[in-house]
N, C-alpha and C positions, 0 to 999 in steps of 0.2 A: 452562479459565479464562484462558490465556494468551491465547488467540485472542478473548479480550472485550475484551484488552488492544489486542493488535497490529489489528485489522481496522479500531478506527474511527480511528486514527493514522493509519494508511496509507490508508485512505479519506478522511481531510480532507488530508494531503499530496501528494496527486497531484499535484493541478494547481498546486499551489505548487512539486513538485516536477519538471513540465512544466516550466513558464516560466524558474526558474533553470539548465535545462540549453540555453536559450532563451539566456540570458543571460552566464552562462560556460562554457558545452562541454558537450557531450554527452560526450565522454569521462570528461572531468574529475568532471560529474557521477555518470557510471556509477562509475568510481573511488571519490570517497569514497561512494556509496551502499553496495559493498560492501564497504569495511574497514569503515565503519561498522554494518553488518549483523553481519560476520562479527564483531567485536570484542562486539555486543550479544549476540550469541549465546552467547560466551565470558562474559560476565558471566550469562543466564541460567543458563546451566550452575554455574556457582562460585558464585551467588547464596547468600551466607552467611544470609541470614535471608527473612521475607516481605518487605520492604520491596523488596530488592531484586530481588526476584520480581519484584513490581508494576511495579517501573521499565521495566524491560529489555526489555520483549515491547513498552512503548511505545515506546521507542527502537529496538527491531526495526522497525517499525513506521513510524519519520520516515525509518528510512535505507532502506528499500526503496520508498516514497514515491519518493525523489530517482533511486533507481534506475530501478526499473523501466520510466517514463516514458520513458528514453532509447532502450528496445528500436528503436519503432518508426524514430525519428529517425538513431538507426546504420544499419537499413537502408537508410533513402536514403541515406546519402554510402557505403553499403557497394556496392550492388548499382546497377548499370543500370538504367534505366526497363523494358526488357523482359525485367527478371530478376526485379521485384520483386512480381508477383503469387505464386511461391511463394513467398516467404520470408515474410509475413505469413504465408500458409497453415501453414507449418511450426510457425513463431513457438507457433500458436496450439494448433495439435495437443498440440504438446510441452506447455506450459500444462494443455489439458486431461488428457494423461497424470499429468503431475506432482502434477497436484491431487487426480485417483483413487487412484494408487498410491504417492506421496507417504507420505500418515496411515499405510498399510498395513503398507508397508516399511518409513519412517522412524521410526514411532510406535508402530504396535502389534508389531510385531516385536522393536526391540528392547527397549520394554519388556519382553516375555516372553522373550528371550534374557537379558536384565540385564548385560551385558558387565561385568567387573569392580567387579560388585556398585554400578552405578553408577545406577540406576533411572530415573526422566524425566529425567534432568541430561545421560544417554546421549546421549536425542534429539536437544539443545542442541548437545552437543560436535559433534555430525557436524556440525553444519554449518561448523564454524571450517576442518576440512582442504579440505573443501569450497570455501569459501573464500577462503581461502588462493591455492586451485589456479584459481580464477576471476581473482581478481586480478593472477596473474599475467599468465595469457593476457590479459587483457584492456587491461595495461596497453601490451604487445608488440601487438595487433592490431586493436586499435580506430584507428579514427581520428577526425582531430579536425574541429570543427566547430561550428556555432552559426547561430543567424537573424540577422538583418541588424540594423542598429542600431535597429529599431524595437524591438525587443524593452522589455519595462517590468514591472517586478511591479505588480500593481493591487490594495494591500491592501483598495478596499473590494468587489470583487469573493470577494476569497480570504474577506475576512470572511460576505460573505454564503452562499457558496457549502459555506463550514465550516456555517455555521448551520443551512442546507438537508438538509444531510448527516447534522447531528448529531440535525435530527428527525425522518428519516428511518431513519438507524440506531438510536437507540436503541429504538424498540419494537421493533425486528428482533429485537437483542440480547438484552435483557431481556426481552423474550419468548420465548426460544427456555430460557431458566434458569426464569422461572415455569413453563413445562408440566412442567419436570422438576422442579420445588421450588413448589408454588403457595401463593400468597399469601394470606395473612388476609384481605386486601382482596376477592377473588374477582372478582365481574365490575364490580364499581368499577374495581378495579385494570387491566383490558381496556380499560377505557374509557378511561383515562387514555392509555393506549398510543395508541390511536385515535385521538384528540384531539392526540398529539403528530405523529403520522403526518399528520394531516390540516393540522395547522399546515405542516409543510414543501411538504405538494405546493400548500398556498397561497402560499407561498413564491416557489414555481417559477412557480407562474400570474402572481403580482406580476414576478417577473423579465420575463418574456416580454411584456407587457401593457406594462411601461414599457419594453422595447426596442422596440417598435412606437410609441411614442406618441412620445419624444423622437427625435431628431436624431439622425444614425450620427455618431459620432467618427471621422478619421481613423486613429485607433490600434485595434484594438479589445482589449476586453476579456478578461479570464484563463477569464472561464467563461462 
């Protein structure tokens, strides 16, 4: 349920999350993306009630947004031009390890070890030492950096680009909980999804339709 939370936060803060490290540092923004991670994590885990269940997987969620974006942008002021075709490579491998054996290790593991009678709260806590120990290093080894003064946030960009997203994720979502719990509504309900999916990638058609028809700006846009 967490992950219904965090996925569609971090998928409409990308690229808001992009452009502010545009804006003021790739480092800076790696920095607070992960105290802010690590600090949500610690509120998942201690999470006194549902409410704040609900919260915290979203704020997981805005602060790994702001993070993540900066991967690729630290490797260019980290690496040489003819160093940087592995370092995406790697980047990427690691990502897909993490994402396989991640749930396995992190999740279902120690759920079924239960460390200190601690149950899914376990899962949460690892990642604050974690952390922790990111933060450091990163504060010691990153360097700093940013785009040139063109840089700009462009809320009606960010705005559409959230809206595109948000009709595109939600029948992902909620259709992935109706197969496992399905609805009174039955194929009404499917269609509704459908219809929401099809609004977005109308969306995207509209986007690209009027970047063809109007005039380039000298600045361009967030998305």
């Amino acid at each position: 349920m967490a992950a219904g939370r965090y996925t569609p936060a971090f998928t409409l803060g990308i690229v808001t999350g992009a452009r502010l490290g545009d804006l003021y540092g790739y480092r800076r923004m790696s920095l607070v993306g992960v105290a802010g991670f690590t600090l949500a994590s610690g509120l998942c885990a201690a999470a006194p009630g549902a409410g704040a269940l609900v919260a915290a997987p979203v704020v997981q969620g805005v602060f790994a947004a702001a993070m993540v974006p900066q991967v690729l942008s630290q490797i260019q002021l980290t690496y040489a031009p003819y160093e940087r075709g592995g370092a995406p490579a790697a980047s990427s491998s690691l990502n897909g390890l993490a994402s396989a054996v991640g749930p396995i290790l992190g999740g279902a593991a120690l759920l079924e070890a239960d460390p200190f009678g601690q149950g899914r709260r376990a899962v949460f806590w690892l990642d604050v030492p974690v952390g922790v120990v990111a933060l450091v290093g990163a504060s010691r080894a990153l360097p700093e950096g940013r785009a040139g003064t063109g840089a700009r946030l462009d809320p009606l960009g960010m705005l559409l680009s959230g809206a595109v997203l948000v009709l595109l994720l939600y029948p992902l979502i909620a259709g992935s909980f109706a197969v496992r719990a399905p609805h009174p509504g039955g194929r009404a309900h499917s269609y509704g999804f459908t219809a929401t999916m099809g609004a977005g990638l109308g969306l995207i058609a509209l986007r690209f339709a009027v970047s063809f028809l109007l005039p380039r700006r000298s600045a361009p846009r967030s998305w």
